[in-house]
C-alpha positions in Angstrom: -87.1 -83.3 -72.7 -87.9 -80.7 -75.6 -85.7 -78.6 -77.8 -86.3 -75.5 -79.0 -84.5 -74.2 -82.2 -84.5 -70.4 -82.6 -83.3 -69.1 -86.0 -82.3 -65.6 -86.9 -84.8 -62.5 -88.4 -81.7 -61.0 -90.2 -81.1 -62.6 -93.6 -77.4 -62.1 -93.8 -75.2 -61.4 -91.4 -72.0 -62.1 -88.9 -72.7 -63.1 -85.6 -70.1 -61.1 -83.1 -71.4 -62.5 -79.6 -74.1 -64.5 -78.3 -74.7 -64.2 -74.4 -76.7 -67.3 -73.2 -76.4 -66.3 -69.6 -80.2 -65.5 -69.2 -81.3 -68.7 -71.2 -79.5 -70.9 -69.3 -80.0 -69.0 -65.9 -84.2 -70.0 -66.5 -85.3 -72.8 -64.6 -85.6 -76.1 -66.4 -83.0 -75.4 -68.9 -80.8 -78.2 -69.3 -78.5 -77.0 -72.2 -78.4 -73.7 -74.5 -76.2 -75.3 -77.5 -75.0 -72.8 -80.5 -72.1 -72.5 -82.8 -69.4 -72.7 -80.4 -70.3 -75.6 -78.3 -72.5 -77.6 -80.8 -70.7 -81.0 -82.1 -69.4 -80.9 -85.9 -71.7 -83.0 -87.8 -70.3 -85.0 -90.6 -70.5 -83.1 -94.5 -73.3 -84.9 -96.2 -73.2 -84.5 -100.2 -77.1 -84.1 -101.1 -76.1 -84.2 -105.1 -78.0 -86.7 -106.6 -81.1 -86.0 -104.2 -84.7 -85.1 -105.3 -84.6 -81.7 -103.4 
């Protein structure tokens, strides 16, 4: 299994709609996952790292 992660061209904006129906019609795909149907991952405070 692979994963693809697609990011956006635009900066700053609002996302209104996302239609996955042609992603997830293509053969092989398994699961199209965005900000709707992704799990919440837990908060994770990065003060006190070296980045």
């Amino acid at each position: 299994m692979h994963a693809v992660i697609v990011d956006s061209s635009i900066g700053r904006g609002r996302i209104t709609s996302i239609d996955t129906g042609a992603a997830e019609a293509l053969p092989g795909v398994l699961k199209v996952i965005h900000h709707r149907n992704a799990r919440k991952l837990p908060y994770r405070d990065n003060a006190g790292s070296n980045n």
